[in-house]
N, C-alpha and C positions, 0 to 999 in steps of 0.2 A: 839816741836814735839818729839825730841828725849828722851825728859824728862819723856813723857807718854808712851812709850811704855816698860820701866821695869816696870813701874806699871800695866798695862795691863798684862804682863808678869805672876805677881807678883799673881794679882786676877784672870786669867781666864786660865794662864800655858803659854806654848812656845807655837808658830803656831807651827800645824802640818798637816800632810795631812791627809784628809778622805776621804775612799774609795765611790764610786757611787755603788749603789745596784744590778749593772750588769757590768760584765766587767771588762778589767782590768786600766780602765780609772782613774784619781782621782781628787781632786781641790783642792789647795792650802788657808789654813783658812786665810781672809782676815781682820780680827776681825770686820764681819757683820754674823752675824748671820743667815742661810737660811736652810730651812726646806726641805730634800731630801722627795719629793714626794715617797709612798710606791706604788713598781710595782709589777703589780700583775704576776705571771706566765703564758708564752703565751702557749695555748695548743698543745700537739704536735700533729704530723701529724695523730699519731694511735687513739690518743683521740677524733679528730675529723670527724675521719672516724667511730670510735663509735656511734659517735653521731647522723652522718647521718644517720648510719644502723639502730639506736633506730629509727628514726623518719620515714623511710622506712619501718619498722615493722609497728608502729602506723598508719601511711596512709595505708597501702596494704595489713595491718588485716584488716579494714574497708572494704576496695573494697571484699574482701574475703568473707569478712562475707554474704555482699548483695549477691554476685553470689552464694555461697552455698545456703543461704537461699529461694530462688528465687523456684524450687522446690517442698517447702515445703509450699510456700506459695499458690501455685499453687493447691495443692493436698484441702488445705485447703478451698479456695474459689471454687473449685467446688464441695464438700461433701456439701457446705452452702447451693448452691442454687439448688442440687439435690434432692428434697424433698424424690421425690417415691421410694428412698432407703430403703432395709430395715435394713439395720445396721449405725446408725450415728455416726460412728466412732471416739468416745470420747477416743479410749484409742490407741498409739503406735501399739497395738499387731496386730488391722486390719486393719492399716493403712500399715505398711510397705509389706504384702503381694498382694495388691493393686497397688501397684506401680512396684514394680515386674510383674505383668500383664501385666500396661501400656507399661513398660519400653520393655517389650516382643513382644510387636504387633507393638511397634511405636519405629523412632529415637530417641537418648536422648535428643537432641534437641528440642521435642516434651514440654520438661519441664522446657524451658526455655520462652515460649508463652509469648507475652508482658514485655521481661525485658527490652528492650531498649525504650520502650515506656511508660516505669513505670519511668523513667529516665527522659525521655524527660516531662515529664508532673513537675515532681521536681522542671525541669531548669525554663518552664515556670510559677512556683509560684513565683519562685525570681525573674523573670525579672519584674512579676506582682508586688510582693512586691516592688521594688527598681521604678516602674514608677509610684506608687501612690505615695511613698514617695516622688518624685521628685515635684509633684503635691499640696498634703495635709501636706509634712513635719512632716507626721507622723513620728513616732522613729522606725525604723528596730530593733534597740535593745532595752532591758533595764534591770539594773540588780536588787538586791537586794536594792541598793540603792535609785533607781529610785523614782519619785515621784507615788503616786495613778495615777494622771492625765496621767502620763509619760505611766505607767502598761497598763492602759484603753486605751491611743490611740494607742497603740503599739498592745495591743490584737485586735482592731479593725483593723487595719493593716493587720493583719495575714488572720482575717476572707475573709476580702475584697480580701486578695490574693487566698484563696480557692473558691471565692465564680467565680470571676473570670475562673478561669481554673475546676471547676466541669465537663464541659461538656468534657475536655479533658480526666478526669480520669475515666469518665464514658466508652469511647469509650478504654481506656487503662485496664480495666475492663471485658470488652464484650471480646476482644483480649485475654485476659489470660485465659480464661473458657472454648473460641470455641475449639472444637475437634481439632486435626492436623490431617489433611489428612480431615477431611470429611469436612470443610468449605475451602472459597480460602484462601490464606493466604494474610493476608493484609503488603502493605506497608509501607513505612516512611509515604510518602505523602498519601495515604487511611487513616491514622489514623488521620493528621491533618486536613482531609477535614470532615470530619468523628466528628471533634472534631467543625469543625467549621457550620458545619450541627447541628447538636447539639444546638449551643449557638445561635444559628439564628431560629431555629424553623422549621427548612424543612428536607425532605427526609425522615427519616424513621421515624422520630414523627406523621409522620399521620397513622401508621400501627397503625390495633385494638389492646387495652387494654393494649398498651402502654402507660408510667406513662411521660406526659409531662414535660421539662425540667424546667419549673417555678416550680412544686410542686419537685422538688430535691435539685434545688441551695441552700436552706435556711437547710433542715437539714444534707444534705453534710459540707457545709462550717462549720456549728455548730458543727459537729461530727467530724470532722480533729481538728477544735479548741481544742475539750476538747484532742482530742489526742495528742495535742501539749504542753497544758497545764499539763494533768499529767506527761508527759514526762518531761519535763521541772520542776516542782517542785520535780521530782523523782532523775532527774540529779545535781539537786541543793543539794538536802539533800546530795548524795553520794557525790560529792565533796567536799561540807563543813564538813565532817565526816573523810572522809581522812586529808584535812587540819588541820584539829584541830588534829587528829592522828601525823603527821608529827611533827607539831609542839610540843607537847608533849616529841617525839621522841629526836626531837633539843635539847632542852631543859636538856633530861638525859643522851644526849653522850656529850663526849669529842670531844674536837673542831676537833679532825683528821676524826672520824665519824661521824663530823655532815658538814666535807666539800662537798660541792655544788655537783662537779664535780664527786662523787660516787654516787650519789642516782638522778641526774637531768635525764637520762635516764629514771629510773623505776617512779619517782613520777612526771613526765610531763607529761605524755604518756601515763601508763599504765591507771592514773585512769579517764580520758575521756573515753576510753575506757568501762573501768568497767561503768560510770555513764551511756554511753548510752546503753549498753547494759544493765540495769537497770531498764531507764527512756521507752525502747522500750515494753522492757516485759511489765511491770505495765502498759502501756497505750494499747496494743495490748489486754492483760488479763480483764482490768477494763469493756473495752469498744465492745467485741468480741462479747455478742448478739446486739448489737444495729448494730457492723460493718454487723451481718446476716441477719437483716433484710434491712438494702440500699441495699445489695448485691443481693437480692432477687426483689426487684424493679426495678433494673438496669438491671437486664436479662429478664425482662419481656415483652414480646410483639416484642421482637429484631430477634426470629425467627432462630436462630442461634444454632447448633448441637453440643451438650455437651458428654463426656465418662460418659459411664452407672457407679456408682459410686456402685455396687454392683459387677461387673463380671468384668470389667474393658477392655472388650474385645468388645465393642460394643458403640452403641450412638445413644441418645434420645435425642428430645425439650424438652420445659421447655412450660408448657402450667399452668398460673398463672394468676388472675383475681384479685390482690389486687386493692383498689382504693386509697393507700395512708399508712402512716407509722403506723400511727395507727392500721390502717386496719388491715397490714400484721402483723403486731405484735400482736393481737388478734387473729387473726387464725392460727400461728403457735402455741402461748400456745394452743388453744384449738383442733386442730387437730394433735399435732405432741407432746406435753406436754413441759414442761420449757427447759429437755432436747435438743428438736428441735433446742434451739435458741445456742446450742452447738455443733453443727455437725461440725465432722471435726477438733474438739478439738487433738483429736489424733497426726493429723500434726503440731499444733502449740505448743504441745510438744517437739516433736521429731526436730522440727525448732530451739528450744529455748534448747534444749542439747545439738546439735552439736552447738552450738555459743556460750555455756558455755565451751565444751571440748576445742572449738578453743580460747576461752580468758586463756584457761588455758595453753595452748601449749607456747600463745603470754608472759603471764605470764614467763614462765619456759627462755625465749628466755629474756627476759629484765633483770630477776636478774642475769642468769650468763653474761651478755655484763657489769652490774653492779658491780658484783664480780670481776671481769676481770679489772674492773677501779679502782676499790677500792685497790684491791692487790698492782696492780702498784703505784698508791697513798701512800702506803706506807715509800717506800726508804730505803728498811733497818730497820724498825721504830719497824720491828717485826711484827707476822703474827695477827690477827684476825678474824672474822668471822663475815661477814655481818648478820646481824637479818635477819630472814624470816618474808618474807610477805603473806601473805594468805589474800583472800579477800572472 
């Protein structure tokens, strides 16, 4: 034994000690060879409180976006179904004097009609979705990898969940249009009885020229579908367009600016963001005459006291005789001209620019929390200058 250790000596040096990659700890080389595992660095207390504020941004821009938007959506869906107007306010300019009216006769609150019941209808598509799945084991998701079969029963999925809750959106519909002040104000519980009157066939389905709930289910659900679907392949391209960006990006920095921990704030976060604000427009825009005329069937025959969409100081019925989607879609070209099937455009402008200003505000808030990680990331290493991101 003693004979082999100058030869070990001789080929591999003296034992010595090596330090452990933290601390002031070490271990004595025992001539067994053992591979000090590499640790990574723990983040500190500041960087993780980065992290969560990046991810407070990204959820409570969300929540923001919907309660501003709410409003404008409001303005929009009732220019649709106010035919006897006579200016169909396609453009910002007569829209925002308009509201200014409203806003003067009536609380602000006024313009917020059916948002917590535009919610509650959301929660019940997923609880729909997730108790067919439970049932049919259809797929809640699927990605790009998915199979055909996988795509097809997953979009049948979706359908079956709209087709489901139609009748609730319809009564969360009637709710966002009626006057404030000149109808009662419905409650929690009025809107779900309401919803469930509806999908059962009684109470106000027997009022005249009223559009029965069987000729709605099939092109409601149809029309959320396609609006799911452009959404969804619109959110898919901006994604994958970013990621390939990023990557790119990886590839031409140096390993100090291509570390994780400077850019996981802006490139987690921001671009969900940007895809569904994307994925919303394009499907809101592709699909905006078809969403005028359900919109125009759904207030029919319901009897319910809308704001005069010309003075803004007043309130009219809706007195409408279509007998189906067709129908109505033939008589607004022909009585109101292709325009008609645009009223109201104005607001879903002015919708879709403050949710650009606001992704850009959210924008400006993630690169400097990212500048701010990056600098410190440094150590001395000498300063740099984060590339700008513009989307």
């Amino acid at each position: 034994m003693s004979d082999r250790l100058p030869r070990m000596n001789e080929k591999y040096g003296s034992p010595r000690r090596m330090p452990y990659a933290s601390g002031s700890d070490s271990m004595i080389y025992t001539g067994e060879y053992q591979s000090i595992p590499a640790q990574r660095p723990q983040p500190s207390q500041s960087e993780q409180m980065k992290k969560v504020a990046g991810m407070a941004i990204g959820i409570g821009s969300t929540w923001a976006f919907e309660f501003i938007s709410h409003p404008f959506i409001v303005m929009r869906r009732s220019c649709q179904i106010f035919y006897p107007a006579q200016s169909t306010h396609l453009l910002p300019i007569t829209v925002v004097p308009l509201m200014m009216k409203l806003n003067r006769n009536k609380p602000p609150v006024s313009m917020y009609k059916g948002f917590v019941s535009n919610l509650l209808c959301r929660g019940l598509t997923m609880i729909s979705e997730n108790v067919i799945n439970e049932f049919t084991n259809w797929p809640l998701h699927s990605s790009s990898y998915s199979s055909l079969k996988k795509h097809c029963l997953h979009l049948l999925l979706k359908w079956s969940g709209f087709f489901i809750t139609t009748p609730f959106y319809v009564s969360s519909f009637v709710e966002t249009v009626q006057s404030y002040g000149a109808n009662e104000p419905p409650t929690l519980l009025d809107f779900l009885l309401e919803g469930c009157n509806r999908l059962l066939g009684r109470g106000v389905h027997q009022a005249a020229w009223i559009i029965p709930m069987w000729q709605l289910l099939i092109p409601t659900a149809t029309f959320k579908l396609c609006q799911y679907c452009v959404y969804t392949l619109a959110s898919y391209a901006v994604l994958r367009a970013k990621s390939e960006k990023q990557l790119e990006n990886s590839d031409n920095s140096s390993p100090v600016d291509s570390d994780v921990s400077t850019i996981s704030l802006y490139d987690q976060q921001f671009p969900i963001l940007l895809a569904t604000f994307t994925g919303t427009f394009l499907a809101d825009l592709v699909l905006y005459p078809f969403e005028t005329v359900l919109h125009r069937l759904y207030i029919q025959g319901t009897r319910v006291l809308i704001d005069n969409m010309d003075t803004g100081c007043e309130v009219s019925g809706i007195s409408t005789q279509y007998t189906g989607v067709l129908d109505c879609f033939r008589s607004i070209i022909i009585e109101e001209g292709f325009l008609g099937l645009y009223r109201g455009f104005g607001a879903f402008i002015l919708q879709f620019s403050i949710y650009a200003a606001g992704l850009k505000i959210v924008q400006y808030l993630f690169e400097k929390i990212s500048k701010s990680d990056y600098s410190n990331s440094l150590n001395g290493n000498g300063h740099r200058h984060m590339p700008q991101r513009r989307f």
